[in-house]
Structure formats: structure tokens, C-alpha cells
C-alpha positions as CSV (number, residue, x, y, z in Angstrom):
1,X,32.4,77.3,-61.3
2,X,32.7,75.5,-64.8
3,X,35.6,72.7,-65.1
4,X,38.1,74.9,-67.6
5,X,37.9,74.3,-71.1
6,X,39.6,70.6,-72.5
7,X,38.4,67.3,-73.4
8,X,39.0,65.0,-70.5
9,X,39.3,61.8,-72.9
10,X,40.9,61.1,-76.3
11,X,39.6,59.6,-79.0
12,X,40.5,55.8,-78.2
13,X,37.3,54.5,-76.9
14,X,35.7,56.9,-74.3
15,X,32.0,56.8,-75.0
16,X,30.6,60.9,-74.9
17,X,28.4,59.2,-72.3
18,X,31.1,58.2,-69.9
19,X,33.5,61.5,-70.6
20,X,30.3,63.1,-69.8
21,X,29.8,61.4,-66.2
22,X,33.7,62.2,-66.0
23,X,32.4,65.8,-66.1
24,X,29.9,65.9,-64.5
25,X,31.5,64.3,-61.7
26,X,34.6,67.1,-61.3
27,X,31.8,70.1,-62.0
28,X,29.9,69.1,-58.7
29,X,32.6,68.7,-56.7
30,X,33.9,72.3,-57.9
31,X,31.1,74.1,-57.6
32,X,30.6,71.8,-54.1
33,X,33.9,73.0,-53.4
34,X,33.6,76.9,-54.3
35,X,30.7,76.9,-51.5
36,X,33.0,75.8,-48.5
37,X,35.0,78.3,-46.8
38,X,37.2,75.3,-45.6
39,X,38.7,74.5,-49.4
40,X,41.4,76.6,-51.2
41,X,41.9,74.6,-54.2
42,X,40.5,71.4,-56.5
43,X,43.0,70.3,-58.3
44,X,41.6,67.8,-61.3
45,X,45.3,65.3,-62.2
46,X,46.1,62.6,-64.3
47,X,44.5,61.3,-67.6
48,X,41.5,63.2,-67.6
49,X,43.1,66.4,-67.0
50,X,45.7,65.5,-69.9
51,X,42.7,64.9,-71.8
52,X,43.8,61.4,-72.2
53,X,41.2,59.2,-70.6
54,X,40.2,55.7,-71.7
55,X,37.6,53.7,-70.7
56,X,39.1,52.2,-67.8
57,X,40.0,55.5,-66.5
58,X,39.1,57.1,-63.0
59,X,38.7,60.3,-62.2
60,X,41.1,61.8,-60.0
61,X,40.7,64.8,-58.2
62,X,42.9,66.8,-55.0
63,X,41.4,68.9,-52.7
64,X,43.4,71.2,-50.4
65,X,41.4,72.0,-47.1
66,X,42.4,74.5,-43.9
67,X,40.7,71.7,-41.9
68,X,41.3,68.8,-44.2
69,X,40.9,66.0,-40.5
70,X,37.4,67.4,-41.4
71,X,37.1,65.0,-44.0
72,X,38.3,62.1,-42.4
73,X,36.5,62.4,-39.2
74,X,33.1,62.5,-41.0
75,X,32.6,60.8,-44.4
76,X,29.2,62.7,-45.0
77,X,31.0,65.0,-47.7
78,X,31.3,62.0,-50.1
79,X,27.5,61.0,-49.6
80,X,26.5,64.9,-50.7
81,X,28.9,64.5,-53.3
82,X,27.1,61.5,-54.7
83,X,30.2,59.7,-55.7
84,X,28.9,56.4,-54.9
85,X,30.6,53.6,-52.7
86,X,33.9,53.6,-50.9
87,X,35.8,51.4,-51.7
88,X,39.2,52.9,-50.1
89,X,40.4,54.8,-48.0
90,X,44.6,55.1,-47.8
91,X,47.0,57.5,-47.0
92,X,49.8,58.5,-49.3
93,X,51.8,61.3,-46.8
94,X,50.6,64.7,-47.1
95,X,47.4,63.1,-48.9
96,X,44.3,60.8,-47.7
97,X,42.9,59.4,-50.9
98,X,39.5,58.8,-50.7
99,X,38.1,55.9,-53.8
100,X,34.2,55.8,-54.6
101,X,33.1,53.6,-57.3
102,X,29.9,54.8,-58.7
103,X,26.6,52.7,-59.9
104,X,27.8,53.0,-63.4
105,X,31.9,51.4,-62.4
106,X,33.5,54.7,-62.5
107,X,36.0,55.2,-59.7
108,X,36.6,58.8,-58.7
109,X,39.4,59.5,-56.3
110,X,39.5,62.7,-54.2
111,X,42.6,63.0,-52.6
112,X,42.2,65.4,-49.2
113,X,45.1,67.4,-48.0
114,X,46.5,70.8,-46.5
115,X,47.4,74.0,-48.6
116,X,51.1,72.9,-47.2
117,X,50.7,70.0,-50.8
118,X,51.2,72.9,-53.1
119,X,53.5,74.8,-51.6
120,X,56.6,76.2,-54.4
121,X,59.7,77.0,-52.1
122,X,60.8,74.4,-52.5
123,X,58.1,72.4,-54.1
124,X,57.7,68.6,-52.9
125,X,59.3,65.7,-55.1
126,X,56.2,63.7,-54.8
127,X,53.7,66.9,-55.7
128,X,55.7,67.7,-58.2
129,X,55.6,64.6,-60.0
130,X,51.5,64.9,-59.5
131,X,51.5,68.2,-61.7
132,X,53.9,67.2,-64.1
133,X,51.8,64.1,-65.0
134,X,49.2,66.1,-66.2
135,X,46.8,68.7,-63.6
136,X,44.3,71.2,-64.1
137,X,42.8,73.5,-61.6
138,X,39.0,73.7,-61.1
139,X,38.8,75.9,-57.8
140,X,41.7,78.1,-57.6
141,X,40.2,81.5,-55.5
142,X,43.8,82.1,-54.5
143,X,46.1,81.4,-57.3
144,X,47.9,78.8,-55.1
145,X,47.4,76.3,-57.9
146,X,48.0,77.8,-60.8
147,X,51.8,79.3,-58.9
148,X,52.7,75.9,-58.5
149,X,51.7,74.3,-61.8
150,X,54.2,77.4,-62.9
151,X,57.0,76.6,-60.2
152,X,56.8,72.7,-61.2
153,X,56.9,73.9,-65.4
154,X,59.7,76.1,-64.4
């Protein structure tokens, strides 16, 4: 699975080496991702998925898991991923954000949660302000992403 088509960064500052680290990061996880029966959707949000990015941004990522306790009960998944140190863990309702700083200082967030996040009737307050701010699905097998970055543009 290739990360659909965009720039993740503008033009203020980003160095091509650090937008492509950004990249490279969300490209493992997706294909990671399409190779687990478990996960139904990778969801990249925020400034790198409006293609907005500075230097000081992180890259943030939500993955919707059948079994997303999985992740929480064993933290191996982010040592396979290679995203580098935790340096939090925190639940935000629905969502347990997961923060790894990597060697270089870039802090990718992966956000675990149920298919239940994106549902559309009605959709959540709190996911829809997510979209809005700027999303773009990596792993969408289903369609479940792509129906409720329609129902939130709606």
C-alpha cells in the first residue's frame, strides 16, 4: 500500500529529508497495517495530511482495530514498527494515543481505537472535528474511511 498522492509539508521550512522520514514513517505502518487481519483502517490526520507540516511537526496517524485492547496489552507492535521510544501513552475516549519519538526527534502518534470512531449515523463531535482538521486514508479495505470523511464534508 502506497500513502495517496500529496505533499505532507509546505514550503515553510521542512527539509526533503525530514518530509521524507514523515513518509516513510506512515508507508510502513500502512503496508504494516494492510498485513493484519485485526486493522480496518489507517487514517493519516492533521498537518501532514493537509500537507501543511513544519519542522516541528509530528506525524499523526489513527488506527481502527476489531481487537484494538490488542495493542495496549502488548506494546511489541510499536517495536516492529520502529517508531522509536515512548514517550506517552494517554487516553482520549474512544482513542489510546500512543507517542514514539524517533532517533532523529520526530514524534509519531498512532492513535488505537475501534471501527465504532468512524462511525457516520450520527458521526461523533470529537471525530468529526479530527477529519475536518485535515485526514487522509492510507488503509481503507472497506471504505469505512473514505464514508466518513464524506459524512463529516457533508
Amino acid at each position: 500500500m502506497k500513502l495517496h498522492g500529496g505533499r505532507f509539508a509546505d514550503s515553510a521550512g521542512v527539509s526533503p529529508e525530514r518530509e521524507a522520514e514523515m513518509r516513510q514513517v506512515a508507508d510502513r505502518v500502512t503496508r504494516w497495517c494492510a498485513n493484519r487481519s485485526d486493522v480496518v483502517g489507517l487514517l493519516l490526520v492533521g498537518s501532514c495530511a493537509r500537507g501543511t507540516a513544519r519542522p516541528d511537526s509530528d506525524v499523526d496517524l489513527l488506527l481502527l482495530s476489531t481487537v484494538p485492547d490488542r495493542y495496549a496489552a502488548d506494546e511489541a507492535w510499536g517495536r516492529e514498527l520502529s517508531l522509536g521510544e515512548v514517550i506517552r501513552v494517554q487516553e482520549w475516549g474512544p482513542v489510546t494515543e500512543w507517542r514514539y519519538a524517533t532517533a532523529s526527534g520526530l514524534e509519531v502518534e498512532v492513535g488505537v481505537g475501534s471501527p465504532r470512531w468512524a462511525r457516520t449515523d450520527p458521526v461523533d463531535a470529537g471525530t468529526r472535528r479530527v477529519v475536518t482538521d485535515g485526514a487522509r486514508p492510507l488503509y481503507d479495505p472497506a471504505g469505512i474511511l473514505g464514508a466518513l470523511i464524506r459524512a463529516c464534508a457533508a
